[in-house]
N, C-alpha and C positions, 0 to 999 in steps of 0.2 A: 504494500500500500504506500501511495506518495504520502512524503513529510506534512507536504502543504495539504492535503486532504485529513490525515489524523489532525490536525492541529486547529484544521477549519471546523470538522464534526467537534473537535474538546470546544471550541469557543461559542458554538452554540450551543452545547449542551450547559454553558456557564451561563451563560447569557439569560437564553431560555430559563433559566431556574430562578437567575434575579429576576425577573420578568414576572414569574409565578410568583416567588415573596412578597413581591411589593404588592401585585393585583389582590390577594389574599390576605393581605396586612391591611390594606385600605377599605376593602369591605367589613372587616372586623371591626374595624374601629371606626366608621363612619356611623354620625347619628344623625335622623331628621328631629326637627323642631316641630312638633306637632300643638296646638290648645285641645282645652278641655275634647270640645265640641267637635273636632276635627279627629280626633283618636275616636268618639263616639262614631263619626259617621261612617270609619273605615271598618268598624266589624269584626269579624272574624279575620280580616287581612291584616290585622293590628298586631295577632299573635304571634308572640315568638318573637317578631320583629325589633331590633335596636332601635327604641325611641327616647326623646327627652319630649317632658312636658311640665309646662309651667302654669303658676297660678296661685294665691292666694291659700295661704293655711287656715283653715276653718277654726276659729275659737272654739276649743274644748276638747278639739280632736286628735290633742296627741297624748299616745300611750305607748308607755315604755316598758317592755316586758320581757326584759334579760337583756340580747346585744339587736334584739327587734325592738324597729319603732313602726308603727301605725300610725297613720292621720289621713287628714282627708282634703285635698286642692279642691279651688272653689272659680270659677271663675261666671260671676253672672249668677245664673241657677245652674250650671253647669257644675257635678261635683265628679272626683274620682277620687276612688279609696286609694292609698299609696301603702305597701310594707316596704320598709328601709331593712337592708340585709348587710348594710356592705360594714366594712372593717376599719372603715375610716371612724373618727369621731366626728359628731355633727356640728357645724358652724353653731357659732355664738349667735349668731341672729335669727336662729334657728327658731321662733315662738309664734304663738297667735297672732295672725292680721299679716306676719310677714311674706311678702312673696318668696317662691322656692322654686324651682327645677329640679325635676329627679329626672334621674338617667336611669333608663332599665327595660322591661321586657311589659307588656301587659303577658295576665295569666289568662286561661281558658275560665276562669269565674270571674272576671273581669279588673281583678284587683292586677293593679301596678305592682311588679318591683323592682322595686328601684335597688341599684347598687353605688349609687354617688347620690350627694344634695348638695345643691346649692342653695344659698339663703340670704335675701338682703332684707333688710330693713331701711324702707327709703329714709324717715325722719332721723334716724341718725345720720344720715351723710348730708342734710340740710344743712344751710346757712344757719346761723343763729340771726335772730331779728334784727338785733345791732349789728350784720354786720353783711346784712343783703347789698346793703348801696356801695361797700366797700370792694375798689378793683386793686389791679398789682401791679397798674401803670406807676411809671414815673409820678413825681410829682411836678405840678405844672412850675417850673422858673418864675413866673412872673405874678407870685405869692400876692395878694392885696397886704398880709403884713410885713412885708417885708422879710422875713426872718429866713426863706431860702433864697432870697437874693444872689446871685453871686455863687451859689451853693450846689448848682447843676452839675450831675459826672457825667463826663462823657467814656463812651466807649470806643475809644479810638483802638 
């Protein structure tokens, strides 16, 4: 057999196999963003499938029983049961009212689980009232008191 022919077959069979890892690594870990209502109207084609879904944690609805959590996303009247499974610990912002994203699978009895959460709390990451009007411009040179006169840096 020619050199250049073994060495042509070993380069695709390398090739070829990068080619299969990465296509199989990207499906794995590819997720769609689905709401409430939209996972509802997919059905049975829901199952199984790598989804995230977002939406509001229902007041009262979480229960914590051993390294499972349960609660319930709300979005509208739109509700869905969530089980948390995964190994991570949950965010701090993790409580009633706050928005969340679970990452996971729906089950054939229609509950979520989830193996990741995310969690924010919008009013914490709010401005404080004193200090909505306040920007991170410069301050303007040409002070009415006087007192940055003269006082401008430049950035040369």
């Amino acid at each position: 057999m020619n050199t250049y022919l073994k060495f042509g077959i070993l380069m695709a069979v390398i090739v070829g196999s990068l080619v299969w890892l990465a296509v199989g690594g990207v499906k794995d870990t590819k997720t769609y963003y689905k709401t409430i209502a939209e996972l509802q109207q997919m059905g049975a084609s829901a199952q199984g499938e790598r989804l995230r879904v977002g939406g509001d944690i229902q007041p009262g609805s979480i229960v914590k029983n051993g390294t499972q959590v349960s609660f319930t996303l709300h979005q509208g009247s739109q509700k869905l049961n969530v089980i948390y499974t995964g190994a991570d610990p949950l965010p701090d912002t993790f409580r009633d009212n706050a928005q969340a994203l679970a990452d996971g699978r729906l089950g054939p009895d229609g509950v979520f689980v989830a193996s990741k959460i995310q969690a924010k709390c919008a009013s914490k990451y709010e401005a404080k009232p004193s200090q909505k009007g306040l920007s991170h411009s410069a301050p303007d040179s040409r002070a009415s008191d006087g007192a940055l006169t003269g006082r401008a840096l430049s950035h040369a």
